[in-house]
C-alpha positions in Angstrom: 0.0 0.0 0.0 2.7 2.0 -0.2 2.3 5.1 2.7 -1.1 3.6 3.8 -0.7 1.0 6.1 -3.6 0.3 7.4 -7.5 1.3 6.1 -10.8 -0.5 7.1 -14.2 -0.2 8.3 -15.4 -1.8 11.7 -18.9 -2.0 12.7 -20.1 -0.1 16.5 -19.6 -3.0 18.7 -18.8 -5.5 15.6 -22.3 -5.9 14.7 -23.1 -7.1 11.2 -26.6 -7.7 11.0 -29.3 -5.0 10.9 -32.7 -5.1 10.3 -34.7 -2.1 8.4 -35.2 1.4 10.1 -32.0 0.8 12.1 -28.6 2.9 11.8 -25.3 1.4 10.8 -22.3 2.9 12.2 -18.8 2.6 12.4 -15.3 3.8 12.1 -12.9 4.4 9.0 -9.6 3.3 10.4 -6.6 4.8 8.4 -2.6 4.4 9.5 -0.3 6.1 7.3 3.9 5.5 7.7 4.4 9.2 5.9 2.0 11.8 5.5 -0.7 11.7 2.9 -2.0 14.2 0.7 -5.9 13.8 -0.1 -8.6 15.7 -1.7 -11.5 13.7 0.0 -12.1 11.0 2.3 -15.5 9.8 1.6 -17.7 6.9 3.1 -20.4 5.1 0.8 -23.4 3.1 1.9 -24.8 1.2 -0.6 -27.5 -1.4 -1.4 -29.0 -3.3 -4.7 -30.3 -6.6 -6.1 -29.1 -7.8 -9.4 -29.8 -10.7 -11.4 -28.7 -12.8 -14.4 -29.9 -15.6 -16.5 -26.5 -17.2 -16.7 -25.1 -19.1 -13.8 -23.1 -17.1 -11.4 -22.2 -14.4 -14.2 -21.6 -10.7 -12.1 -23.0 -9.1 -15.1 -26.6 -8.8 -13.9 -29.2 -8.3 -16.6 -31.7 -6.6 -14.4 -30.7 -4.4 -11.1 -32.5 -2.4 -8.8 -30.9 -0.2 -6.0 -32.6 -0.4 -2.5 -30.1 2.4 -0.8 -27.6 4.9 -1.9 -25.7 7.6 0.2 -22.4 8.9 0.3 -20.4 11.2 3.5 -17.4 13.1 3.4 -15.6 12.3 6.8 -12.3 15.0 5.8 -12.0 17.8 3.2 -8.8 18.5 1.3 -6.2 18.5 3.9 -2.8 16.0 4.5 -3.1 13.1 6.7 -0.3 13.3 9.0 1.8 9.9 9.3 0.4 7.7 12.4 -3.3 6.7 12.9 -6.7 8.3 12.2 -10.6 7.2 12.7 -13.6 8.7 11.2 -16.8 7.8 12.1 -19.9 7.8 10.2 -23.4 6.5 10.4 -26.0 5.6 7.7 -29.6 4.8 8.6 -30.9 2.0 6.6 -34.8 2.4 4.6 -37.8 0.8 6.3 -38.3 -1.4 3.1 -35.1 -2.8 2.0 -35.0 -6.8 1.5 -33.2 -9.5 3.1 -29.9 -10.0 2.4 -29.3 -13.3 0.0 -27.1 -15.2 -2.3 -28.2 -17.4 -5.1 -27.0 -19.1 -8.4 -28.6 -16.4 -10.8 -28.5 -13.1 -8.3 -28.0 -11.7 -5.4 -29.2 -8.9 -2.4 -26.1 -7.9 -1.3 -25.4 -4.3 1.3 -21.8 -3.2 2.0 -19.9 0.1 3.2 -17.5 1.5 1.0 -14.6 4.0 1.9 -12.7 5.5 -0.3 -9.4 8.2 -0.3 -8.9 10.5 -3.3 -5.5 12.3 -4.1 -4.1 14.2 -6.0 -3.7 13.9 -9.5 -1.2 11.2 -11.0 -1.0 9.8 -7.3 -2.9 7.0 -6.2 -6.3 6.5 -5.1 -7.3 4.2 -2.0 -10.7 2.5 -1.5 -11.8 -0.2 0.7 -15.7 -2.2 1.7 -16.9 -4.4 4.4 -20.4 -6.2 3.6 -22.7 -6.3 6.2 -26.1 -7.7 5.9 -30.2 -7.2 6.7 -32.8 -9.2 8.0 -36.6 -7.9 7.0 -38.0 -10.0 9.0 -41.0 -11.8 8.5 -43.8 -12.7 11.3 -45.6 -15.7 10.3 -48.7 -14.5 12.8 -49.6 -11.7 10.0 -50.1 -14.7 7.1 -54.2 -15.9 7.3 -54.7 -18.8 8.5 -51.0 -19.7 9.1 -51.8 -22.1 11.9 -54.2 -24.6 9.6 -52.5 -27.8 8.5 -51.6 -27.4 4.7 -53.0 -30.5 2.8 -52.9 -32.3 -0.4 -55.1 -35.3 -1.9 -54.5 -36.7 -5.2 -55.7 -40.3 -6.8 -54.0 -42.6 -9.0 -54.9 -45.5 -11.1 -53.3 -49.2 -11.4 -52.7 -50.0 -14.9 -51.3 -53.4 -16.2 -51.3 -54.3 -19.6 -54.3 -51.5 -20.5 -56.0 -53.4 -17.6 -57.1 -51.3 -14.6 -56.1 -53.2 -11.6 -57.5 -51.1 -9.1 -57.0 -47.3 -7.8 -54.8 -45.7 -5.0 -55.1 -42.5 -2.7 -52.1 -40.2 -1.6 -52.9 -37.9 1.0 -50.6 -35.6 2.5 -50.8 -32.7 5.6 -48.5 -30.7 7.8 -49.2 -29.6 11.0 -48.6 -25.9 10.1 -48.2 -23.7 7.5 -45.1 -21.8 8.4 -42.2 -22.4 10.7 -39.3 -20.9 11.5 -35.2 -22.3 11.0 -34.8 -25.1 13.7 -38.6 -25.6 14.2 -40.0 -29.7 13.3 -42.3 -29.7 10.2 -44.8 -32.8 11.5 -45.9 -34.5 8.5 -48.0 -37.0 8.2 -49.0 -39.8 4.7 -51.9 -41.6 4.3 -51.9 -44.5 1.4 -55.0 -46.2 0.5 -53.7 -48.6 -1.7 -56.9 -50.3 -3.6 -54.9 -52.4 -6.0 -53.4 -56.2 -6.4 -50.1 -54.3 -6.7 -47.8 -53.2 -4.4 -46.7 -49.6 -4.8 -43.2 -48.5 -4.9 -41.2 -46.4 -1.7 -42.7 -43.3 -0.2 -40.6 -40.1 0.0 -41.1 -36.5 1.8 -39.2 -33.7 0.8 -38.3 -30.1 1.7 -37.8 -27.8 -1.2 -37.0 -24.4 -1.8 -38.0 -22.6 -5.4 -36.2 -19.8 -6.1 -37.7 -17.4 -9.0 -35.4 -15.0 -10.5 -37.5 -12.5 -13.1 -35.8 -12.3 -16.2 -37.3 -11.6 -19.6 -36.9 -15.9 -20.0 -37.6 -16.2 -16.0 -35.2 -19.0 -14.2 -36.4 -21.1 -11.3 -33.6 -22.6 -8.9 -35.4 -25.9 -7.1 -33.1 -27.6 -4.8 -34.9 -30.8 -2.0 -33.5 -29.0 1.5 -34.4 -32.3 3.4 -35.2 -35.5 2.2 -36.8 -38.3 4.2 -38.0 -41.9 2.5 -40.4 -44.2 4.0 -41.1 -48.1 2.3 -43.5 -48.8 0.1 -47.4 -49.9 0.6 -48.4 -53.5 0.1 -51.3 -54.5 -2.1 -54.8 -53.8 -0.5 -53.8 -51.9 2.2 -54.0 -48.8 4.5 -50.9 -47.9 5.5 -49.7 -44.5 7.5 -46.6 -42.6 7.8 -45.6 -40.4 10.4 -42.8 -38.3 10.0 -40.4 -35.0 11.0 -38.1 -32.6 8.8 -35.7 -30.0 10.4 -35.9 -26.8 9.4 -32.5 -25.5 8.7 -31.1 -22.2 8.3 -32.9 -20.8 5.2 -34.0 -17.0 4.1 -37.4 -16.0 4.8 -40.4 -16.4 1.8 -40.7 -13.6 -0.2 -37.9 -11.7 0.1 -40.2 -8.5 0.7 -39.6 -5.5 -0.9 -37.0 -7.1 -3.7 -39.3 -7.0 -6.9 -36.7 -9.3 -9.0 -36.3 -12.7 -6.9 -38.6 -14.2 -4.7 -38.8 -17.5 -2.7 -41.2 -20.0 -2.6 -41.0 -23.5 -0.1 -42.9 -26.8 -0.4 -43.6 -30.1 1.2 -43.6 -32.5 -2.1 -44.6 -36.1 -0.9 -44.4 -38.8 -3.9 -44.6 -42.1 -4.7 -42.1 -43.7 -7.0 -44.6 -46.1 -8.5 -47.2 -45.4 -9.7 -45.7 -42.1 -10.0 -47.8 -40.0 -7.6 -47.2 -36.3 -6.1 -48.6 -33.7 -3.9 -47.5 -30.6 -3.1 -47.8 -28.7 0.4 -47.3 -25.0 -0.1 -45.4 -23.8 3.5 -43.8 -20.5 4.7 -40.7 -20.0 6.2 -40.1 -16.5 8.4 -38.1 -15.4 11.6 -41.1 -15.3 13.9 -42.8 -18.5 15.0 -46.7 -19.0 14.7 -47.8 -18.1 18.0 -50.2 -21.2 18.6 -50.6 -20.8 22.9 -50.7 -17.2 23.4 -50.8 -17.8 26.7 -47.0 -19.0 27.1 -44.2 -16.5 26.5 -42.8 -16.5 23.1 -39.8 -18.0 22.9 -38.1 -13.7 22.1 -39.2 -13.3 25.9 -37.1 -16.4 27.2 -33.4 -15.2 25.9 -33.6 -16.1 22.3 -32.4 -13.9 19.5 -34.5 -10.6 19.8 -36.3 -9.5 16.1 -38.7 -6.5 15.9 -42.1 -7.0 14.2 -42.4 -6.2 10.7 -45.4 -4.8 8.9 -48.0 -7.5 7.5 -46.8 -8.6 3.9 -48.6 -6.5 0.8 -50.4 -8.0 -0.9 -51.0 -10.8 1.5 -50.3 -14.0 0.2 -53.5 -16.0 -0.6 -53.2 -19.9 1.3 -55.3 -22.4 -0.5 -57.4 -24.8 1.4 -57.8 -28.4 1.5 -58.9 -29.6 -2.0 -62.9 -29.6 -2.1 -64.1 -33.4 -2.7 -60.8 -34.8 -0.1 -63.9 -36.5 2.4 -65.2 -38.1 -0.8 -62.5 -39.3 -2.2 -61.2 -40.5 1.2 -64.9 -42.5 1.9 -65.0 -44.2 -1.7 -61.4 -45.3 -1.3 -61.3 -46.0 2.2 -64.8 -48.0 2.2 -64.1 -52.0 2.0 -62.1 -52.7 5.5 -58.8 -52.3 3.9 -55.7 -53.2 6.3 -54.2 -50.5 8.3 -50.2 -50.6 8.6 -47.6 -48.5 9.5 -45.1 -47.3 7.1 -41.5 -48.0 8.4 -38.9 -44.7 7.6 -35.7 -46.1 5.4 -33.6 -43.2 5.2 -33.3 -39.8 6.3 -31.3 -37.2 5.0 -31.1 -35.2 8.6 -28.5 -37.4 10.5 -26.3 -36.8 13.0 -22.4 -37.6 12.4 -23.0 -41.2 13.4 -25.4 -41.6 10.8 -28.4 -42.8 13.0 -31.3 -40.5 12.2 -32.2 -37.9 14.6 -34.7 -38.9 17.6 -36.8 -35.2 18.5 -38.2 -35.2 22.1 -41.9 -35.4 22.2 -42.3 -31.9 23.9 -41.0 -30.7 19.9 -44.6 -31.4 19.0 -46.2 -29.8 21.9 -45.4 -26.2 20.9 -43.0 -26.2 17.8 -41.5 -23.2 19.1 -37.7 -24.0 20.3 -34.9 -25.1 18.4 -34.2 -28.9 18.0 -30.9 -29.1 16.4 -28.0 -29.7 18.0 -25.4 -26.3 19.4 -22.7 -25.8 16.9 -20.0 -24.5 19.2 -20.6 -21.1 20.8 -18.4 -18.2 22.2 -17.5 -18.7 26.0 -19.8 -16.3 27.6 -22.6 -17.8 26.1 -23.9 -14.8 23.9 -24.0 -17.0 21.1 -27.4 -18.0 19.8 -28.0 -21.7 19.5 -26.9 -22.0 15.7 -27.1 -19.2 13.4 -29.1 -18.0 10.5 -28.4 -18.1 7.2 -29.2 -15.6 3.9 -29.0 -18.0 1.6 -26.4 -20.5 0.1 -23.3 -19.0 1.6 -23.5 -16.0 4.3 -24.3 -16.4 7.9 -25.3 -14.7 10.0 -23.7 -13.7 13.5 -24.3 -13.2 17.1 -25.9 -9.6 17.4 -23.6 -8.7 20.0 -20.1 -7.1 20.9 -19.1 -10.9 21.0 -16.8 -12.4 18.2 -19.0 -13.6 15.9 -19.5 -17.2 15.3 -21.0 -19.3 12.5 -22.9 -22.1 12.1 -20.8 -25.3 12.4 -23.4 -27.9 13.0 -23.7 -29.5 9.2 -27.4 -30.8 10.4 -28.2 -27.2 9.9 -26.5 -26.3 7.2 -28.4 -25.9 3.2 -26.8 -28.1 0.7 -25.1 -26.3 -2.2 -26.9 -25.0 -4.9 -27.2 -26.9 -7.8 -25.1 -26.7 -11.0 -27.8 -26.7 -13.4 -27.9 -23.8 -16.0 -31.3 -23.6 -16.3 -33.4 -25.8 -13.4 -36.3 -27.8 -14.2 -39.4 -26.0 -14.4 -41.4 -25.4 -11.2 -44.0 -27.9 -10.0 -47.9 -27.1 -10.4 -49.4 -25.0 -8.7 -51.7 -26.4 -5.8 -54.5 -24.6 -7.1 -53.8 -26.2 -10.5 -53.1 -29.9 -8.5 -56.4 -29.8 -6.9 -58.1 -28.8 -10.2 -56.4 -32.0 -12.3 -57.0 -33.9 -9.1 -60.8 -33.3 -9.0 -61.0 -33.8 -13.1 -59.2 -37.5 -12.8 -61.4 -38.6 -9.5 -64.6 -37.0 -11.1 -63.8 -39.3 -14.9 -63.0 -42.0 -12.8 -66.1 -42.1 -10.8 -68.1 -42.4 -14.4 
């Protein structure tokens, strides 16, 4: 660096996660060996989204800026050899959007500082990202607490002979939850056939829209749980629990250019079968005993409210004709069994599949995961948050920040595909199909 020695930014009390409406402020550091000559020493805060339809390519087709502003700390002058600090303070817009990283964009905030000298000597800059969190109560989404279910029918077919029908039937116990909460799901299989169906699987995904002119949709299966199959004739149920790891809120509100969907997708691998359980994922659990303190009140990570989501995101019910379909399959004194779990792709190190207490279902309100290692006063949180594929967040405190270590909690990598398959249907559009088939097969 030639004179400069030293120049960077540092955060008041080394905090690096903000949420809107906040200030963040901090100190340009500067340590010259010789004095410095300078016309301006200025400090930039800036904030934007920008996207591409090309994998990981920096040269974003579409951008928007969420924040721009720029302060002179020091006028034209000379910078004496030695240190020097100047402080400065930007307060961040109400409406800005979570921080994230993805594939084909990113939301990305940093402080920039910069030095400019004289002419035909050399100018200085330097940046320090620091990140937001909009976050998103899941108490202001209607009906947030209702199970989210899916029915769907299938037919047996042999040699162009029908051999008999089967029923998929799928429901959560919620429709949002928050990173380290248990998503309860439970299958029901009506298997009407002389053929035995193939394995059962549940899986968390996330769909991530990017809004290009030729819009790109990034799916990537979070969690991934498998269950056997169902023999011929019978009933059978399946009970089981996915993790919710570290993963940025739905919606991304107030970014117009991605936005982030999650799903439940329960399938059978023969005869193919799928439905899909739209869910939410936010910062603030659903408040289901309003009695009991929420879990902000007992020491956990504080999070201010934020306003209700506009336009409110519409939930759609149970499909209409689920009680018929579940009477004209389920009539005949079928077998009832219960569906053992095979595999499960939330393990511990050991590779035996994680046990949850029974009080996880009670409320659904602590986390569940095991403590990635924390800083010695304890001012850690249990395990921290993550943006997206590859920033963390920290401890909100003077503390040394600590990321997440625990790879229970951590999101896989993003996948490597240029362009991802296209996004699943709709559950409108699943319930519509799903009505047509039982409704031709009934004739």
């Amino acid at each position: 660096m030639g004179k400069l020695q030293e120049f960077e930014i540092t955060f008041t009390n080394n905090k690096v996660v903000y949420n809107p409406g906040e200030s963040v402020s901090g100190t340009v550091r500067i340590k010259t060996s010789h004095s410095l000559q300078f016309k301006a020493i200025k400090v930039n805060c800036v904030g934007s989204c920008g996207i591409s339809s090309k994998l990981n390519d920096a040269s974003w087709m579409l951008e928007e800026k969420y924040l721009s502003s720029t302060l002179s700390v020091a006028d034209k002058g000379t910078l004496s050899a030695g240190e020097h600090s100047f402080p400065f303070q930007f307060l961040i817009p109400a409406s800005v959007p979570t921080s994230f990283e993805g594939p084909f964009g990113k939301i990305l905030y940093k402080i920039r500082a910069f030095i400019d000298t004289p002419r035909f000597s050399k100018d200085y800059k330097t940046q320090r990202p620091f990140y937001l969190l909009n976050v998103l109560n899941l108490n202001e989404l209607p009906d947030i607490e209702q199970p989210s279910c899916a029915v769907t029918t299938k037919k047996f077919n042999y040699l162009l002979v029908k051999t008999g029908t089967l029923m998929l039937k799928a429901y959560s116990d919620l429709r949002g939850y928050t990173p380290g909460q248990v998503i309860k799901l439970s299958t029901e299989i009506h298997n009407k056939s002389g053929k035995d169906t193939g394995y059962v699987m549940a899986s968390l995904i996330q769909r991530v829209s990017y809004k290009t002119k030729r819009p790109v949709f990034d799916l990537r299966p979070i969690a991934e749980v498998e269950g056997a199959g169902v023999k011929a004739g019978k009933h059978a149920e399946w009970r089981e629990q996915i993790i919710v790891p570290p993963l940025p809120q739905s919606g991304l509100t107030g970014c117009s250019l991605i936005d982030i969907e999650y799903f439940i997708q329960v399938s059978l691998k023969s005869p193919e079968t799928v439905v899909t359980l739209p869910i939410y994922i936010g910062n603030i659990a659903v408040n289901l005993t309003p009695s009991i303190p929420h879990p902000i009140a007992q020491g956990a990570p504080a999070m201010p409210a934020m306003p209700s989501l506009s336009p409110a995101p519409v939930v759609p019910s149970a499909p209409p004709a689920e009680d018929n379909l579940e009477g004209a399959l389920g009539a005949g004194g079928v077998d009832s069994e219960e569906i053992p779990t095979k595999s499960h792709s939330q393990q511990d190190p050991s590779g035996v599949p994680l046990s949850m207490s029974p009080s996880v279902f009670g409320q659904a309100s602590g986390p569940v995961a095991p403590q990635p290692a924390q800083s010695s006063d304890g001012s850690a949180p249990l395990f921290c948050l993550s943006t997206g594929a590859t920033i963390p967040f920290f401890t909100d405190s003077n503390t040394t920040p600590v990321p997440t270590s625990c790879p229970l909690i951590l999101p896989p990598e993003y996948s490597t595909w240029e362009y991802p398959h296209e996004p699943p249907p709709t559950y409108e559009e699943s319930c519509s199909s799903n009505n047509s088939s039982f409704n031709s097969s009934m004739r």
